[in-house]
N, C-alpha and C positions, 0 to 999 in steps of 0.2 A: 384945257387940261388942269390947270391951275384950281379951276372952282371946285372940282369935289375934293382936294386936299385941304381948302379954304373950309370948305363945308366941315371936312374931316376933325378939323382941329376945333372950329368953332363949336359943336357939339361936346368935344370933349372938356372945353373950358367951362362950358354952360352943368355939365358934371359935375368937375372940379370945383366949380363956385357953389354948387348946391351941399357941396358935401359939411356934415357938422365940421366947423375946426378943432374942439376936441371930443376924444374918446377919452371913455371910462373902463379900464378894464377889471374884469375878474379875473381869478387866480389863473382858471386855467387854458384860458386864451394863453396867457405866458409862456406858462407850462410850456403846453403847445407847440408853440412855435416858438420857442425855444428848442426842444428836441427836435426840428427839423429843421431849423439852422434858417426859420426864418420871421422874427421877431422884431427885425429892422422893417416888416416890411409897412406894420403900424404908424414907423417915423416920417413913412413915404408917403404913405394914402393920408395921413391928418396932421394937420400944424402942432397940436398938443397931445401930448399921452400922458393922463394922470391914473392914478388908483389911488388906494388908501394903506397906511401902516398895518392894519388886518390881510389885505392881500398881498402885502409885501414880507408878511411873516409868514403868511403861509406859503407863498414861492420859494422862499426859501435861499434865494442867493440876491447877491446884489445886483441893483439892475442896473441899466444904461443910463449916464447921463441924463439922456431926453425924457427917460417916465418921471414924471412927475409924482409927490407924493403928498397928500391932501386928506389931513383928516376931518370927519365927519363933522358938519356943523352940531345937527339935529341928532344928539344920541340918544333922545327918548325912544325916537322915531325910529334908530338904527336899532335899539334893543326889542320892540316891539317885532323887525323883522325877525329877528333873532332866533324867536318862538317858533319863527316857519321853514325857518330856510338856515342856511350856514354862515359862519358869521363873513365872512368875504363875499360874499356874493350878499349877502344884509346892508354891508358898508359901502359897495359899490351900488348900488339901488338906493341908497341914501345917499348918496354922494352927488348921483347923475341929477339928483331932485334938485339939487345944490346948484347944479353949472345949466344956465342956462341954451338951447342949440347944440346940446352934446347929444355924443350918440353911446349907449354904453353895450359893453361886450361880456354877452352870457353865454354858457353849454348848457347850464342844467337845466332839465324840462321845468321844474317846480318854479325857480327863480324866473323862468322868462316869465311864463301866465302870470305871474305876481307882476311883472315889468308889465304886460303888457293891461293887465286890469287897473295899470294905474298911466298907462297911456305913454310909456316912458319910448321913446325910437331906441330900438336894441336890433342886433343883429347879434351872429354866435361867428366862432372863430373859423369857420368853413366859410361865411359870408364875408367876412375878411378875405379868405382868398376869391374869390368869386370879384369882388371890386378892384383886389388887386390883378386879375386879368385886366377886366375891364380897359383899366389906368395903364397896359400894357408894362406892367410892371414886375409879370411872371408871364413866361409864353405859354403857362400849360396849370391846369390845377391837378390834374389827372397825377401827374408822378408825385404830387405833393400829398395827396390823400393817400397812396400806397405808401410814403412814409410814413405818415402817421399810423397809418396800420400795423407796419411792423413795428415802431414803437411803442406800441400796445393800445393805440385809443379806436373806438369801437364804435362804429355807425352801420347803420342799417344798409341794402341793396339800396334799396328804395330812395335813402338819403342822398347815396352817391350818385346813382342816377339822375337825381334832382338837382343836385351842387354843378355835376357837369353837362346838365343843360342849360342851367344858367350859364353856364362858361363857358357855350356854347360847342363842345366838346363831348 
């Protein structure tokens, strides 16, 4: 009876170790889960949580202890995003180029295809809950996406149907 518990954990540690230890986030992952009272949950799933003085001006309040704040090495590089995208989501995409084994956190369609034409591992703030199921760290994504709905943030049927079958829900 003992081995599929042994099993149980061991799998979940083989996760845990695969995971980046830090994240990069954008503005409004915070945002986010911030309005639904769940933004600690970033400090659970990764060792590090950084951003940049761009995304911390645009959040607009003070944050937690644990985020970290990291300005951009490469501002050529950050101003040339600049031209495409917004400047927090610019800074944070030059940021993650910065840290290496990081994972960084975007919503906007335009800023991922940019993440992802330069190879960057991103996930968006839904995928954050979706691992933090996973890590049995929330029992449910379902009532946490109906927060955000009434909070006013806006995804598709299709989306959420997606979110909650990864969450196996």
């Amino acid at each position: 009876m003992a081995t599929p518990s042994l099993a149980k954990l061991r799998k979940k540690f083989e996760r845990i170790s695969q995971m980046p230890k830090v994240v990069v986030s954008d503005t409004s992952c915070l945002i986010i889960l911030t309005k639904v009272d769940k933004l600690d949950l970033l400090q659970k799933i990764y060792s590090e949580v950084v951003t940049t003085p761009e995304v911390k001006s645009e959040y607009g309040n003070d944050f937690p202890e644990w985020i970290k704040v990291i300005a951009v090495s490469n501002t050529s590089f950050q101003k040339e995003l600049e031209l495409k995208i917004d400047l927090g989501e610019s800074s944070a995409i030059a940021l993650s180029l910065e840290i290496p084994d990081c994972v960084l956190i975007l919503d906007d369609l335009k800023a991922r295809k940019m993440a992802k034409s330069m190879a960057i591992n991103f996930t968006g703030t839904l995928g954050v809950l979706v691992k933090a199921k996973s890590l049995n760290l929330i029992s449910a994504v379902k009532p946490i996406l109906e927060e955000m709905q009434k909070s006013g943030l806006r995804f598709s049927t299709e989306i959420t149907n997606e979110i909650l079958n990864q969450a196996g829900e």
